[in-house]
C-alpha positions as CSV (number, residue, x, y, z in Angstrom):
1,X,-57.1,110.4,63.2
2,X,-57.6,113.1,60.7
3,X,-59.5,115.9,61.5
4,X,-62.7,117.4,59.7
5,X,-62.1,120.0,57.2
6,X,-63.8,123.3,57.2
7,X,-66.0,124.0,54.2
8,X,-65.8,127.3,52.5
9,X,-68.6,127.9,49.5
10,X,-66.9,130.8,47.2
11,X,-69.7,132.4,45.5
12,X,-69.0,134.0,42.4
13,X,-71.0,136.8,40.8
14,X,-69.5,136.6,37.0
15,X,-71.0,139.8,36.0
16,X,-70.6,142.4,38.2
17,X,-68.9,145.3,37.9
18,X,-65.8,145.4,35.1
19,X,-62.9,143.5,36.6
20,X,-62.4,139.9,35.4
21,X,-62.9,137.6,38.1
22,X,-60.6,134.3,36.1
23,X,-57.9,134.0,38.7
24,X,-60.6,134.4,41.6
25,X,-61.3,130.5,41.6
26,X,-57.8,129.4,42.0
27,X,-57.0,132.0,44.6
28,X,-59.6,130.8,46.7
29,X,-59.4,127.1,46.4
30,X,-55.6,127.4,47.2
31,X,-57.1,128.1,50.7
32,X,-55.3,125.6,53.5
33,X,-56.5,122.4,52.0
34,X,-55.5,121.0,54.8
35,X,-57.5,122.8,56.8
36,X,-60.8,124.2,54.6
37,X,-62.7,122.0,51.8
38,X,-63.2,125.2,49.3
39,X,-66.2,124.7,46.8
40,X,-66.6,127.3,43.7
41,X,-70.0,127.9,42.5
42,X,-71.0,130.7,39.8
43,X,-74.6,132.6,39.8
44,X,-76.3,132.0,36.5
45,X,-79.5,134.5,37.1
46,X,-80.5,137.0,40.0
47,X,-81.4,135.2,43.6
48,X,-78.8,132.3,42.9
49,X,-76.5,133.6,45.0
50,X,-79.4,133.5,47.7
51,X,-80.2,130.0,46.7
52,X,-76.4,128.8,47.0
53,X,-76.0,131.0,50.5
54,X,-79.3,129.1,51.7
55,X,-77.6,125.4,50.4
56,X,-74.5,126.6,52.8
57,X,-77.1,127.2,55.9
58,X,-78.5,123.7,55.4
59,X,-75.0,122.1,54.5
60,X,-73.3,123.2,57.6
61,X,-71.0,125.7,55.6
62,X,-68.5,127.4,58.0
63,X,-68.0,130.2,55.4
64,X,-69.7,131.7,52.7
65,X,-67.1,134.2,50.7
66,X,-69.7,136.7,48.5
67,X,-67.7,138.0,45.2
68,X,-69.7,140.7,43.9
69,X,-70.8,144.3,44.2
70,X,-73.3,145.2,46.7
71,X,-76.1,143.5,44.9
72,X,-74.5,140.1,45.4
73,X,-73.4,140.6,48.7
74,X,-76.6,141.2,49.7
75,X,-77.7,138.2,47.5
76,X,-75.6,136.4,50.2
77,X,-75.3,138.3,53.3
78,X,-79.4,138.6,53.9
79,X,-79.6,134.3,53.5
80,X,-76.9,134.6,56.3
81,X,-78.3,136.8,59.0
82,X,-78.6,135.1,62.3
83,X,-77.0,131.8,61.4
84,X,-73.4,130.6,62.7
85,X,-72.2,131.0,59.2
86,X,-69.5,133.9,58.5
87,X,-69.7,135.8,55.2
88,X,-66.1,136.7,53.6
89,X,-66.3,139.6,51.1
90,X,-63.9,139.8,47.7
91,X,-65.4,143.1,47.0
92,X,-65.5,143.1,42.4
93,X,-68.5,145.7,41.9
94,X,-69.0,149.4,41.0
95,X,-69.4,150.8,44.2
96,X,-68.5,148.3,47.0
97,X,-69.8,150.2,49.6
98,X,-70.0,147.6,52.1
99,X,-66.6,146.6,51.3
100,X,-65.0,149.8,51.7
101,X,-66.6,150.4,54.8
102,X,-65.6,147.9,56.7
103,X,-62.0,148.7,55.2
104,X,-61.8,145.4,52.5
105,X,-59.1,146.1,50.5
106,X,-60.5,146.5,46.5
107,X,-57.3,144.4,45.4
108,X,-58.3,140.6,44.7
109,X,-55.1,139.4,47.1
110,X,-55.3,141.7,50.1
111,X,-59.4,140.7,50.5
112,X,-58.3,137.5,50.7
113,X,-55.5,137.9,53.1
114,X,-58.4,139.1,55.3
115,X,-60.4,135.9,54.8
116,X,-57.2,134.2,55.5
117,X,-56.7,136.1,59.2
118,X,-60.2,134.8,60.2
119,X,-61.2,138.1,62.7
120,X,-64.9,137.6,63.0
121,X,-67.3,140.6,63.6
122,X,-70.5,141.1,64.2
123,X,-72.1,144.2,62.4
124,X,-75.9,145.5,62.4
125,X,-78.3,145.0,59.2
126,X,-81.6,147.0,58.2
127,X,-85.6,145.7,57.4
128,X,-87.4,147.7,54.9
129,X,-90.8,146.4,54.8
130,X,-89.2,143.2,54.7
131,X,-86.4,143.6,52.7
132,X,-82.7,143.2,54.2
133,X,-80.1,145.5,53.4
134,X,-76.5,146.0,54.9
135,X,-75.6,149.5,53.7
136,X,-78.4,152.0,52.6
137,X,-81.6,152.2,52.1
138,X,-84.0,155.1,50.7
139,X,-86.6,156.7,48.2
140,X,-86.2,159.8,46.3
141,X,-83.8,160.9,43.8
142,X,-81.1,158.1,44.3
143,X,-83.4,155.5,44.1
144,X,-84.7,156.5,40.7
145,X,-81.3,156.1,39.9
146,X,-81.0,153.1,41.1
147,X,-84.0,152.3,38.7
148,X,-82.4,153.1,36.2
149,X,-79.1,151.8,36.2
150,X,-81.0,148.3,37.0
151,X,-82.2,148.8,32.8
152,X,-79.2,149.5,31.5
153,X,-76.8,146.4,30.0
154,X,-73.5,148.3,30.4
155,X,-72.0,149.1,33.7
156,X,-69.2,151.6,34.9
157,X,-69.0,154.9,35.9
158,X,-70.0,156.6,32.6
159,X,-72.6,154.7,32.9
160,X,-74.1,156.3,36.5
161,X,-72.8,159.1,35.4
162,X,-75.6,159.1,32.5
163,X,-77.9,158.1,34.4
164,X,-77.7,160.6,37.1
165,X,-78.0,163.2,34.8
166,X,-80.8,161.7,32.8
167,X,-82.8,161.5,35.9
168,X,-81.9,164.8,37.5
169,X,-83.3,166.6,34.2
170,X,-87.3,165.5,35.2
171,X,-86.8,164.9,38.6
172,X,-89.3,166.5,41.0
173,X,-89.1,166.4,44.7
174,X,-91.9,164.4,46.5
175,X,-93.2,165.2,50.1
176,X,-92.4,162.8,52.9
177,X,-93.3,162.4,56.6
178,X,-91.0,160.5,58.5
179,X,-91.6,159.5,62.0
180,X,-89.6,157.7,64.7
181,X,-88.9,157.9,68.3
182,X,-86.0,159.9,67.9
183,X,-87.5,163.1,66.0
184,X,-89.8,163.3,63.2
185,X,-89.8,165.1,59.6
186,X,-92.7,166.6,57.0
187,X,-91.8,168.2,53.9
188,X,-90.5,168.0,50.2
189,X,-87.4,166.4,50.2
190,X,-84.5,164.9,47.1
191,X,-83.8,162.0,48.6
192,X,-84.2,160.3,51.9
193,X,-81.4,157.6,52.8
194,X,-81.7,155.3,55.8
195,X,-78.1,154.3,56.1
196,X,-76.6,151.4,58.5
197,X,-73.3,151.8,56.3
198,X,-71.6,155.5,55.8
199,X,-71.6,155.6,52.3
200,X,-73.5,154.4,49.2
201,X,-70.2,153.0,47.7
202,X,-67.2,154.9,46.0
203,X,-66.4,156.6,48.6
204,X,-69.6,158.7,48.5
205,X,-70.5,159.6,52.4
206,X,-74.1,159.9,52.8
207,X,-74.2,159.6,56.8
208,X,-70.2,159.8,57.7
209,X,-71.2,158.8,61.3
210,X,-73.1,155.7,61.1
211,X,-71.6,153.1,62.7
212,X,-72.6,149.1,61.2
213,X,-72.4,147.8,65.1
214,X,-74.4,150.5,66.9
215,X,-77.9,148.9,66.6
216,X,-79.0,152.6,64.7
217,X,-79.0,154.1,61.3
218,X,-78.4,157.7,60.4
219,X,-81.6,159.0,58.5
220,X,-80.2,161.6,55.9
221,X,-82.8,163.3,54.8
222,X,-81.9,166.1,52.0
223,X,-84.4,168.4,51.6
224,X,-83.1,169.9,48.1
225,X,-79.9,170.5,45.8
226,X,-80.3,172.8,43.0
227,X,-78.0,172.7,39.9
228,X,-75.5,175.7,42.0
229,X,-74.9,173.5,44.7
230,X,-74.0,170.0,43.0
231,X,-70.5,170.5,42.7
232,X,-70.3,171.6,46.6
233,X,-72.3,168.5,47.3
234,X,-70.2,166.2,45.6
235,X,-67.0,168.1,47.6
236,X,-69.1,167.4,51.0
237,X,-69.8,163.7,50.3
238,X,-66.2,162.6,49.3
239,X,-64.9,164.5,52.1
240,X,-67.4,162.9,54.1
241,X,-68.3,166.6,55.2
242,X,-72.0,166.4,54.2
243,X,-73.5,167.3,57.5
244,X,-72.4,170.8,56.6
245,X,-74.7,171.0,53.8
246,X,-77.5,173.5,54.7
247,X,-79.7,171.3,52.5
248,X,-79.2,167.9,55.3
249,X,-81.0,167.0,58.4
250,X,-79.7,163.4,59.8
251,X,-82.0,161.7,62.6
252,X,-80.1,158.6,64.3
253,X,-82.5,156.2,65.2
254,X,-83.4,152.4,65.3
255,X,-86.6,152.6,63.8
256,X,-88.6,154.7,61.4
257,X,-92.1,155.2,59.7
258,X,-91.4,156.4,55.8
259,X,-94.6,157.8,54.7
260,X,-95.3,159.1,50.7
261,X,-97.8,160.1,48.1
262,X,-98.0,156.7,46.6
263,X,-96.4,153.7,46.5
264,X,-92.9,153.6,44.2
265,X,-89.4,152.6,43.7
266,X,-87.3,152.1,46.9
267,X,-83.3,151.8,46.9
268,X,-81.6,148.9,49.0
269,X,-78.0,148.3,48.9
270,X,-77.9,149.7,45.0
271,X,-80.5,148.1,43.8
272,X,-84.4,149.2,43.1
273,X,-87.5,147.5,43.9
274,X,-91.1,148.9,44.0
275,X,-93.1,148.8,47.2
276,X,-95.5,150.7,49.3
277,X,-95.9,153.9,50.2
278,X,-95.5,153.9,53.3
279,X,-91.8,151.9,54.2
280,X,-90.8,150.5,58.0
281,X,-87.6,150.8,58.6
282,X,-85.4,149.0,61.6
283,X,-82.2,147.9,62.3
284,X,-81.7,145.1,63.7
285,X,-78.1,144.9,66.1
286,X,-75.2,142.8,65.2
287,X,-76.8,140.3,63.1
288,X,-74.2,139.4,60.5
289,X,-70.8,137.3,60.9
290,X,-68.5,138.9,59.4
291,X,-64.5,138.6,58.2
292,X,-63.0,142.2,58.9
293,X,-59.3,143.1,58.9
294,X,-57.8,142.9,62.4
295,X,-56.5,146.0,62.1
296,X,-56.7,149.5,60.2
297,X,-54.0,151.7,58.8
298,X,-55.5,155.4,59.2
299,X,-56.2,156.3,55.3
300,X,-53.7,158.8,54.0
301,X,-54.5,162.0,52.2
302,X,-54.5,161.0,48.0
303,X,-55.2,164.0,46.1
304,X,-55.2,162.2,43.1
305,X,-58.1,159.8,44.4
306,X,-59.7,162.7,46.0
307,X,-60.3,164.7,42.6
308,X,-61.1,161.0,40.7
309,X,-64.1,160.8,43.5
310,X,-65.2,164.4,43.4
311,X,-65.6,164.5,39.3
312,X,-67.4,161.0,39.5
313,X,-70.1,162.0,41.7
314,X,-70.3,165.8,40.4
């Protein structure tokens, strides 16, 4: 008597980021067809990747694999949240910041060798006035960029690069009162990121100490960063020193209050969205099933990488 086949839905993000993605298919469906029934569907438009995550919920899908940058994954990942269904991760975007986090090898082969090992955690996700996200969150200078990276048809690092600098130029600081049970803040501030992740993606650190499985995020809140300090910044957040920035305050909490001037864009996991101003924030605690690698190598030293990092984000 044979036994039932796993089914795996590979979900394919076509246009994200700047690798191609033509061997991806193959790779995947080469999957233990003894074991797993592998299906490969594309997105054709923003939310299909929801759509398709939502058809694997009904189905009785055992594992969704997301292959995208963070947009997609969230695409994916938030029509997965407190189901039985496991989301795999072939990280292909700009930033990956998810990815990298949870230590998913960039390389198309190695991601899926972690699919492959089948080590299932469970890791926190975050509510912003109804939205999901799984790494960051926030309002203020990075989510203007975030804005306007979401207009722009070419993608890459130049790209951000641009835009960063095109938004910098007329940026001016808003003021914001955050409240939450563990310590409150009121007062003009760049940007305010509520991060369940450490880092936005390439390897920039925002919150170095958040932990995706503590039921918290770390609420970096940084109050100002003139043109002298941007290249120190950039030093601090690819060192993943940033909490020695004189500029930072962090407040670890589970939940939080986000009150504004009036209502504008709001980050989530990279991408921008317009909504209220005033923004509730929780996490809520090991939501997700995830694939992870069983274990981690401890991350050598690469001064090569370390220089590529700091020029990209000064």
């Amino acid at each position: 008597m044979s036994r039932t086949k796993k089914k795996i839905y590979t979900i394919i993000n076509p246009v994200s980021g700047t690798r191609s993605k033509k061997d991806i298919p193959e790779m995947t469906a080469a999957i233990d067809p003894r074991e797993y029934e592998v299906h490969i569907l594309m997105t054709g438009y923003e939310g299909h990747a929801t759509q398709i995550a939502k058809d694997a919920v009904r189905d009785g899908v055992d594992c969704v694999i997301a292959v995208g940058g963070d947009g997609t994954i969230n695409e994916v990942a938030k029509a997965l949240v407190n189901t039985d269904v496991v989301l795999g991760i072939i990280p292909s975007g700009s930033g990956n910041g998810l990815a990298r986090d949870l230590n998913i090898p960039l390389n198309y082969t190695k991601a899926l060798e972690i699919i492959k090992q089948g080590n299932v955690a469970r890791i926190d996700y975050g509510v912003a006035n109804g939205h999901i996200f799984f790494c960051t969150c926030g309002v203020g200078f990075d989510a203007l960029v975030s804005e306007k990276v979401l207009n722009q048809s070419a993608r890459g690092k130049l790209m951000y690069v641009k835009s960063m600098l095109d938004v910098y130029v007329n940026f001016k600081p808003e003021y914001y009162k955050v409240t939450t049970p563990d310590g409150n803040f009121s007062d003009t501030s760049f940007l305010i990121t509520c991060a369940n992740a450490s880092q936005y993606g390439n390897n920039g650190f925002i919150a170095p100490e958040a932990d995706m499985q503590d039921g918290k995020m770390n609420i970096a809140i940084l109050r100002s960063l003139p043109p002298m300090n941007i290249a120190q910044t950039a030093i601090q957040l690819v060192s993943k020193n940033i909490s020695n920035n004189s500029n930072l305050l962090e407040i670890v909490t589970s939940e939080a209050l986000i009150e504004r001037e009036s209502e504008g864009v709001m980050h989530l996991d990279g991408n921008a969205i317009h909504t209220d101003k005033d923004i509730c924030v929780k996490i809520i605690r090991q939501g997700l099933k995830i694939l992870i690698p069983e274990e981690v190598e401890k991350p050598k030293f690469d001064p090569q990488s370390f220089l590529t990092n700091i020029t990209r984000w000064i």
